[in-house]
C-alpha positions in Angstrom: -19.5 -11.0 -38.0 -22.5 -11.7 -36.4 -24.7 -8.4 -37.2 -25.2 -8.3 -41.2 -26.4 -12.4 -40.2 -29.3 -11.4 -37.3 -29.6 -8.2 -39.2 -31.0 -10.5 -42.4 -32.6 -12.7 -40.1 -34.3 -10.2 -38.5 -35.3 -9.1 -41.8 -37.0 -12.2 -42.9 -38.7 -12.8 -40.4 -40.3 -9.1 -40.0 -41.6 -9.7 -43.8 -43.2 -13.0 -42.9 -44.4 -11.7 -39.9 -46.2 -8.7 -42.0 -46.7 -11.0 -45.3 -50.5 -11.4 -45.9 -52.5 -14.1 -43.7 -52.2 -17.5 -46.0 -48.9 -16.7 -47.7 -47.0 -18.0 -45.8 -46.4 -21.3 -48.0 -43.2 -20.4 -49.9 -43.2 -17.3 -47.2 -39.4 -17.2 -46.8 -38.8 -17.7 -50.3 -40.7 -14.5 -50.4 -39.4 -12.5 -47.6 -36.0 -13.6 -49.1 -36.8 -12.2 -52.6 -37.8 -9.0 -51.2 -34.7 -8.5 -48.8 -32.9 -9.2 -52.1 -35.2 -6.4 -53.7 -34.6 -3.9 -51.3 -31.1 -4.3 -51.2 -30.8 -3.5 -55.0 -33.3 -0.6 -54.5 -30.5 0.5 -51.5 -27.3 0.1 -52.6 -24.1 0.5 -50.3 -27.2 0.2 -47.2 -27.6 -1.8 -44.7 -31.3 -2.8 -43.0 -32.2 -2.2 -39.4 -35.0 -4.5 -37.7 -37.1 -4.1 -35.0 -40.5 -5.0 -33.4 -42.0 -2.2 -35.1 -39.6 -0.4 -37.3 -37.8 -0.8 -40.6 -34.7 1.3 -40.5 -31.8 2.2 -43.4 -28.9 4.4 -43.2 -25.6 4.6 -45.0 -22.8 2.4 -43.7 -19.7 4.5 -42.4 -16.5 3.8 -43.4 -14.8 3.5 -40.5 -16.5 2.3 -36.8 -17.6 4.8 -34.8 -18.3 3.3 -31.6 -20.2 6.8 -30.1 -22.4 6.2 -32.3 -23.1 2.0 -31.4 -21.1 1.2 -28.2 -23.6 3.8 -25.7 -26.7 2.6 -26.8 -25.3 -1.0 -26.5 -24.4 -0.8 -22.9 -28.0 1.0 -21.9 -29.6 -2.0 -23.0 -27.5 -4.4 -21.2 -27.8 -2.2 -18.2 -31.6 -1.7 -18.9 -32.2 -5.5 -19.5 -30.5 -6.0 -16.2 -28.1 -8.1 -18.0 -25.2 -8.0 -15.5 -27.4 -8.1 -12.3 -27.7 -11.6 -10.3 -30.1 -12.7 -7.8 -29.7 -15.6 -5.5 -30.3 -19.0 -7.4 -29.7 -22.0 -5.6 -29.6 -23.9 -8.9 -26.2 -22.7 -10.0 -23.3 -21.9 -8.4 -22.2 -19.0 -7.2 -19.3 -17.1 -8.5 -18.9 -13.3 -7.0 -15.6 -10.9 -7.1 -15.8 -7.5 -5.7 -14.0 -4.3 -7.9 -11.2 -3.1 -6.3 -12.6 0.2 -5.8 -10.5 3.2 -7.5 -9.7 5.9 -5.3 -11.8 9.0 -6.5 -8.6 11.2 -6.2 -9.0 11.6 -9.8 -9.8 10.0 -13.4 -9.1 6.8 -13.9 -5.4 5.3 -15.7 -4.5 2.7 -18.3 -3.8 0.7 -15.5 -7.6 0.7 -14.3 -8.6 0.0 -17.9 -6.2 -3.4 -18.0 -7.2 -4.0 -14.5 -10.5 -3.9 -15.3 -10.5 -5.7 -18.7 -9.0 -9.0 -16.7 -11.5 -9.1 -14.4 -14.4 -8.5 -17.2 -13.0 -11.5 -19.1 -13.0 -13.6 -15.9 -16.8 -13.0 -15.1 -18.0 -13.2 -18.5 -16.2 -16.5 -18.7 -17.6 -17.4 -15.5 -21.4 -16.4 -16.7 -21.0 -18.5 -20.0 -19.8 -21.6 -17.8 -23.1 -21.5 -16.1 -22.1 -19.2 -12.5 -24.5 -17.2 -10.8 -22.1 -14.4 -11.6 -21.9 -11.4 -9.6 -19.4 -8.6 -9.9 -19.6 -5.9 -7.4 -18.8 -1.8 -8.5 -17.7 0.6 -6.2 -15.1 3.3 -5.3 -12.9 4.8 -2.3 -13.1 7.6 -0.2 -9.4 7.9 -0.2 -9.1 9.5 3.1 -6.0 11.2 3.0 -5.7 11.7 -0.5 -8.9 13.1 -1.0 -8.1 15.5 1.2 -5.3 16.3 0.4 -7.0 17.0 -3.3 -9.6 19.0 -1.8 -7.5 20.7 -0.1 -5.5 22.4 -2.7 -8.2 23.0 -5.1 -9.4 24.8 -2.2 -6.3 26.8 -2.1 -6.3 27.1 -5.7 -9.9 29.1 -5.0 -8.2 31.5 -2.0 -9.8 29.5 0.7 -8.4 28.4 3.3 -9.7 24.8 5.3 -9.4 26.2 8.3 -11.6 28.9 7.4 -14.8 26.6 6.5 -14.4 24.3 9.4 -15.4 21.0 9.9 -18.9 20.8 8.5 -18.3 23.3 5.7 -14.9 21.1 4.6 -17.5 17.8 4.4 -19.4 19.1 2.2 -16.8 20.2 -0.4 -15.4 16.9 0.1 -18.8 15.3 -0.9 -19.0 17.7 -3.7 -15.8 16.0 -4.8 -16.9 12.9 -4.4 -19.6 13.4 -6.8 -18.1 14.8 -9.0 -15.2 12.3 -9.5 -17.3 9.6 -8.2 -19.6 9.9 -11.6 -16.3 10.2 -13.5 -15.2 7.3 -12.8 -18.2 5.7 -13.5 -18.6 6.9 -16.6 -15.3 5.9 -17.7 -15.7 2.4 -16.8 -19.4 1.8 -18.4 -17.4 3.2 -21.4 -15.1 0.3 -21.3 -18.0 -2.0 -21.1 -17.6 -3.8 -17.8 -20.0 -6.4 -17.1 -20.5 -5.5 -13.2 -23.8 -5.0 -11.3 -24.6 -1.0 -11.1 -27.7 -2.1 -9.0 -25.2 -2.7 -6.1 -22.9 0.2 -6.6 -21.2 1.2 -3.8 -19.2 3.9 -2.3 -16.4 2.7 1.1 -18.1 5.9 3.3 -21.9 4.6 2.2 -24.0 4.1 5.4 -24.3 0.8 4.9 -20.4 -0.2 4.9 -19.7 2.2 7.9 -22.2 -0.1 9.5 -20.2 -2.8 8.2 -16.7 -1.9 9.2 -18.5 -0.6 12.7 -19.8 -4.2 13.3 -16.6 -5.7 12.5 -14.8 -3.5 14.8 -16.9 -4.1 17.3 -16.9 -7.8 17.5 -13.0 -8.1 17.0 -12.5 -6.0 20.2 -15.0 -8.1 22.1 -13.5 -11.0 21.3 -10.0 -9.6 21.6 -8.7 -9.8 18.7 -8.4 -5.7 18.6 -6.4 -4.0 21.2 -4.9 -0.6 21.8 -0.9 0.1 22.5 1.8 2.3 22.0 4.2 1.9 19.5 6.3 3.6 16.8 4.2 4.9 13.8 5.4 6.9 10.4 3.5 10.4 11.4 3.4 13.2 8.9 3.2 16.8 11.3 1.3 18.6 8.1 -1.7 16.3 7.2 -1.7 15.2 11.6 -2.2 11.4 10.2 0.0 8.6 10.7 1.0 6.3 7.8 1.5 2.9 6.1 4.9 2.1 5.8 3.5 2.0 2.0 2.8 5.9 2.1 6.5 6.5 2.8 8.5 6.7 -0.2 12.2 6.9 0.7 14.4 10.0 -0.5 18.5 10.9 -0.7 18.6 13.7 0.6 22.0 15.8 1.8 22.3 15.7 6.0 25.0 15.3 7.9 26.5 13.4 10.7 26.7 15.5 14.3 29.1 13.7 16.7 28.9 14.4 19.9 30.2 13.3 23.2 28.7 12.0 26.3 30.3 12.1 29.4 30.7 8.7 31.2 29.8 9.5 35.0 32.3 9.3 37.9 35.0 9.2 35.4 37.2 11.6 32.7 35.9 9.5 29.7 33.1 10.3 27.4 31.7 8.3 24.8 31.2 9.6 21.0 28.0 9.5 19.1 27.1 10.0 15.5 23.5 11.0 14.7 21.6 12.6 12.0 18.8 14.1 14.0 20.5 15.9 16.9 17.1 17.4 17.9 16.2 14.0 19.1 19.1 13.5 22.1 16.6 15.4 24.4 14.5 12.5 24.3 17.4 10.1 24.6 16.9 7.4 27.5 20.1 5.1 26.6 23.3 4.2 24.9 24.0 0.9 23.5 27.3 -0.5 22.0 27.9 -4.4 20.7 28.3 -6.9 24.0 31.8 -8.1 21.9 33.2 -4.9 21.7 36.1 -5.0 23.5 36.6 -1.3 23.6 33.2 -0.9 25.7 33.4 -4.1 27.7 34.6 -2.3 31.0 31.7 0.3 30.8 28.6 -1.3 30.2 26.2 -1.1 33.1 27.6 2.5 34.0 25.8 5.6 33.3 26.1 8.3 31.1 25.5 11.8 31.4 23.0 13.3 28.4 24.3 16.9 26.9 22.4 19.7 27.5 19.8 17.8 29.6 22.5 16.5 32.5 19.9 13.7 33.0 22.0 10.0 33.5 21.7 7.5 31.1 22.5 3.7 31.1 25.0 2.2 28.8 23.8 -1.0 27.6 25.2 -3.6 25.5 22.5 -4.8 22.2 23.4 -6.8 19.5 21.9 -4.2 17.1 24.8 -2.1 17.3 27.3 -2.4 14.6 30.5 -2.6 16.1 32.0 -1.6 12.7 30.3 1.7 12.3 31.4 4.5 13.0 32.3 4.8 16.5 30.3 1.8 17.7 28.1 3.5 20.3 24.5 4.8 19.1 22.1 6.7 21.3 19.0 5.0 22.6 15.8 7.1 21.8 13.0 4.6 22.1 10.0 7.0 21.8 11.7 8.6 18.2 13.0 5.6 16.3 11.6 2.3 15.8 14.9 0.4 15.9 15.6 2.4 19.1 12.1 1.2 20.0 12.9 -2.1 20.0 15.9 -1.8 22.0 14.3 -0.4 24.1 11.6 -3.0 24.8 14.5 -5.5 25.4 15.9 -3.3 27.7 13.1 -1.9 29.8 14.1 1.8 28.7 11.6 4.8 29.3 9.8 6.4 26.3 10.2 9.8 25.9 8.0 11.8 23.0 9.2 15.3 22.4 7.7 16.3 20.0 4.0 17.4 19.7 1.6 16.6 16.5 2.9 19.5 14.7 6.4 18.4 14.8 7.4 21.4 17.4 8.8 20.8 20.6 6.7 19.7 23.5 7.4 20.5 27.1 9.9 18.1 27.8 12.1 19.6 25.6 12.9 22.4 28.1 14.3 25.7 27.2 13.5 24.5 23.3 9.8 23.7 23.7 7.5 25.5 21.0 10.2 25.7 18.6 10.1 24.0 15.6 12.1 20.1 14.9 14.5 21.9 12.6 14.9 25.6 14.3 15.0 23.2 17.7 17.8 21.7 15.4 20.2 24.5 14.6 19.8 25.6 18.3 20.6 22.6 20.1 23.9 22.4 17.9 25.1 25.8 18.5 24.5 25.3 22.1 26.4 21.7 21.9 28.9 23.9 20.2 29.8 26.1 22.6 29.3 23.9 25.3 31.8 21.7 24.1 29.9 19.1 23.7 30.1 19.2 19.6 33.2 17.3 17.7 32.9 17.8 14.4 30.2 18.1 11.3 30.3 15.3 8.6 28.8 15.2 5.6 26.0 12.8 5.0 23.8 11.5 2.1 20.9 9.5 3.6 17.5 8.1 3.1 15.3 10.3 4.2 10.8 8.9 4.6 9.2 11.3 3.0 4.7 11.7 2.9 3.8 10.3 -0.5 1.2 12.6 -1.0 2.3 15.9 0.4 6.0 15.8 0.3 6.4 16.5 4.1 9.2 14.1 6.1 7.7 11.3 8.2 8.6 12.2 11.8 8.9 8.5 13.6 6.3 8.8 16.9 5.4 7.0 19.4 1.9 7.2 20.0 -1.5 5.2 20.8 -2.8 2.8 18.0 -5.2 -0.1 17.2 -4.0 -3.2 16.6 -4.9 -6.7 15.6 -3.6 -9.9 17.3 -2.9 -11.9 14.2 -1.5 -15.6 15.8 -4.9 -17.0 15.8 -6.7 -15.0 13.1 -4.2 -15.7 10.7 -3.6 -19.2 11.4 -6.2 -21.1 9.0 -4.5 -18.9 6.0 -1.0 -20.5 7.4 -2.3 -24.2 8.3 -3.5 -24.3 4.6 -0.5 -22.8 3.0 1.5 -25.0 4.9 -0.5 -28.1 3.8 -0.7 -27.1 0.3 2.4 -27.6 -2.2 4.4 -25.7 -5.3 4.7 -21.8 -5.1 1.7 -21.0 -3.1 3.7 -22.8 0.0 6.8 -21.0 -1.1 4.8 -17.6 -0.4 4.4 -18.7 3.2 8.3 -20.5 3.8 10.3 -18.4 1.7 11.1 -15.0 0.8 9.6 -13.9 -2.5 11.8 -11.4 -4.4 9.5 -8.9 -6.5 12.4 -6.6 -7.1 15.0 -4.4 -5.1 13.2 -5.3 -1.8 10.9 -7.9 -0.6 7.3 -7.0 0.2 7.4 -4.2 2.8 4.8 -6.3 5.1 4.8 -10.1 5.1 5.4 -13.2 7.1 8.4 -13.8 8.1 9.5 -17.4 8.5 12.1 -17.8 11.9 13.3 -21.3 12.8 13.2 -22.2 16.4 14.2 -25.8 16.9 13.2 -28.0 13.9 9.7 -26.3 13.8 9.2 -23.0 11.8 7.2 -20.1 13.5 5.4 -17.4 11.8 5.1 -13.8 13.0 4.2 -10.4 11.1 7.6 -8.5 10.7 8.5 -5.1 8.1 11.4 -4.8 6.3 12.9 -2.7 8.7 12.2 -5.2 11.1 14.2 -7.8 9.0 17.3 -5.6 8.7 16.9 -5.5 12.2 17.5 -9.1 12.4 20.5 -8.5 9.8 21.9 -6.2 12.2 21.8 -8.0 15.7 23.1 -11.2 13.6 26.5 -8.7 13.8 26.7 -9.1 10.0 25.1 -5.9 8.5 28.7 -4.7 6.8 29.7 -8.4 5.7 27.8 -9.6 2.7 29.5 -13.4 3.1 27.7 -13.5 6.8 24.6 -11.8 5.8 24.3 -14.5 3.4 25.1 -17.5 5.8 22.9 -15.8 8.4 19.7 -15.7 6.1 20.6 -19.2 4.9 20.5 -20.6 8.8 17.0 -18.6 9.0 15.2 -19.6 5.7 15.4 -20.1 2.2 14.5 -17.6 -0.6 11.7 -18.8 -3.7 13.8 -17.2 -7.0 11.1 -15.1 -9.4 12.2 -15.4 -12.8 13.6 -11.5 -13.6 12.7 -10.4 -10.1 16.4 -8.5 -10.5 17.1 -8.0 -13.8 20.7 -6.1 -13.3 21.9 -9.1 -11.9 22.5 -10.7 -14.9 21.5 -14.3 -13.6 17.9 -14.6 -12.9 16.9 -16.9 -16.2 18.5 -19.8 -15.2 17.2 -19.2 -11.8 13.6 -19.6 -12.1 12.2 -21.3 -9.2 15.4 -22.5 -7.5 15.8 -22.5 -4.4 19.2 -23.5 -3.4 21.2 -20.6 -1.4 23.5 -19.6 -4.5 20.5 -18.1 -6.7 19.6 -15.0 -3.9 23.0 -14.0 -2.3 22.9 -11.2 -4.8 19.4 -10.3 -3.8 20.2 -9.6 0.1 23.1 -8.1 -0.9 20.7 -6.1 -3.9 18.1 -5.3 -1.2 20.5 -4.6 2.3 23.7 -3.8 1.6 
């Protein structure tokens, strides 16, 4: 709407500009009748203006923005349109791009992504901000490599082959490549960022960065290192976010076996789904109300195949419903065993190396790999006696997101971050603010099937509410030692002691209730979701 208005404008002005010194009485009268001339000379044409240059061409009958759209954004980018410098004057408004992975070319969800935050700093530059917008993109670490990797196998090469140095540099050629992709894609949307202060996460300047950061909160001791359970794939020799798990069915079974009680004729039997992992088993535990197991907890057990002696201990994390209601302890191989094992002193015992193979502790089975180590243990338990029968089992199985290869659970050494005091301004202001954003911090927030697989966790202690960092798996964990994990009824009453749950309009569609539930908060509008999410 605008153009054909400064396009005339333009126009008239240019003629009295040019119109002969002293004629310019009645000048736009003049420049107007001779606009009107040329357009009758030109039908179906439309006038160009500039500075120096009069310019006609034939109006297309459908917009083609290749042919406006480029040379529109290379004058806002050349005019420095987008960039800000500090001004005092005016107050400061500055977001930073989440920066797209260069795994590949951007998706319609980077292009609506995008668009929001475009609108937002526009808006904010036509209220008068000292707008800034910051570009940039990811390495990617592990997906990048993982990309690299198998175009390099897609060539015949092999990473091993080019060694350290020689796989950098492909992985910078990568970067280039995709990196300028990426860019390209979004100037082509017409983002309103600052290209000045592009910038890539492995640039020298934000190593610096995340160097200094580092570096202070270990000083301070905020940042410390400990063992604990990670997600570890054996093929890419990373560990993982509990986000780069995605959880599969796949077909197993259940291996029970017995454990000989010592000093007696009894034995105790245990169903598990990774039989290779009883050589690093350091404990059994059954439920301190089962009456069945009452008389024996505190003896020892001896361990099959290993003859090592185990304690039997009593942990509310057993289900005394399931199966057989005694579960082997292996601290250094599970993270709910981890736990248990924490409460109960237990030794850790990793045997497994990086590559998923058996380490040295694994006797007679060292060097073989998790699954050959597998089939071996359970024709040994077989004919040792040891084995009582085979069940069928479909289970969840973690699986790497990116390659495909299941997530061996590993104890190892890892950085941490003492979160009580860092993260306590972000609570005290939550907790003094009202409405949903104090809901996020005292409530459950149901986005779906599951709740958010890291957040904070409200537990009562008294008539004051405590915060801590938990994972879901930690809070089925809680479900579990509540003795209610088979009994929806109790899981319910359990959660309702605990907290309350914030109800997200359509947060679980299938349930057929969520649109008269918006925003309630009374115990009746989430049973569903535990038993949805747990059970």
């Amino acid at each position: 709407l605008w153009a054909p208005f400064s396009f005339h404008r333009n126009a008239v002005s240019y003629e009295m500009r040019n119109a002969p010194y002293g004629s310019h009485c009645g000048g736009v009268e003049a420049a107007a009748e001779a606009t009107r001339s040329r357009r009758r000379i030109l039908p179906n044409r439309i006038l160009f203006y500039d500075e120096e240059v009069i310019m006609s061409r034939q109006l297309d009958k459908t917009y083609n923005p290749k042919e406006i759209e480029p040379k529109l954004y290379e004058k806002w980018c050349e005019n420095k349109y987008f960039h800000a410098e500090v001004d005092r004057s005016k107050k400061p408004f500055t977001t930073v791009m989440p920066p797209p992975n260069i795994t590949g070319k951007l998706h319609m969800g980077h292009a609506l992504d995008n668009t929001l935050q475009d609108i937002l700093i526009r808006y904010k530059r036509m209220e008068g901000y000292n707008a800034l917008w910051i570009p940039g993109t990811d390495h990617a670490a592990i997906s990048t490599e993982v990309k690299v990797t198998n175009q390099l196998k897609e060539e015949g090469i092999d990473k091993k082959e080019l060694g350290r140095e020689g796989f950098l540099e492909r992985t910078w050629q990568w970067k280039e490549e995709y990196a300028g992709t990426i860019e390209n894609q979004l100037k082509k949307l017409g983002i309103s960022c600052d290209w000045d202060r592009e910038r890539f996460t492995m640039d020298e300047g934000c190593s610096k960065a995340v160097e200094e950061v580092f570096i202070s909160l270990y000083e301070k001791g905020y940042i410390y290192k400990g063992s604990r359970i990670i997600n570890w794939c054996p093929k890419c020799k990373t560990s993982l976010s509990d986000a780069e798990v995605e959880h599969e069915d796949q077909d197993g079974h259940f291996w029970h076996i017995k454990y000989p009680i010592a000093g007696t004729d009894r034995f105790l039997e245990i169903a598990t789904t990774r039989p290779e992992t009883l050589l690093g088993d350091t404990a059994i535990a059954v439920h301190p109300d089962d009456e069945r197991y009452k008389d024996i907890v505190g003896k020892m057990a001896i361990l099959p195949l290993v003859n090592r002696e185990i304690p039997i201990v009593a942990d509310y994390y057993v289900d005394k419903e399931f199966g057989t209601g005694a579960v082997k302890i292996t601290p250094a191989h599970d993270p709910n065993d981890f736990e248990v094992g924490k409460r109960h002193n237990l030794p850790e015992i990793n045997i497994m190396n990086d590559d998923a193979t058996i380490n040295e502790k694994g006797g007679k089975y060292a060097g073989m790999d998790r699954y050959e180590a597998r089939k071996a243990i359970v024709a040994d338990l077989d004919e040792q006696g040891y084995l009582v029968k085979v069940v069928p089992h479909m289970h969840a199985v973690g699986t790497h997101d990116r390659c495909g290869t299941t997530v061996e659970p590993l104890i190892k050494q890892q950085w941490f971050v003492k979160m009580d005091e860092l993260a306590k301004p972000a609570i005290n202001a939550l907790k003094e603010s009202c409405g949903l954003y104090r809901s996020v911090l005292t409530r459950f927030i149901c986005t779906g099937s599951r709740i958010s697989r890291t957040g904070v966790f409200p537990v009562r202690s008294g008539g004051d509410i405590g915060f801590r960092l938990t994972t879901v798996m930690s809070a089925v964990n809680l479900l579990w030692q509540e003795r209610c994990r088979k009994n929806a009824r109790i899981v319910d009453a359990h959660i309702s002691r605990r907290t309350r749950i914030h109800w997200i309009h359509g947060s679980l569609p299938h349930c057929g209730r969520s649109p008269h539930l918006a925003g309630r908060t009374r115990q009746k509008t989430w049973i569903i979701s535990i038993r949805q999410m747990y059970l």
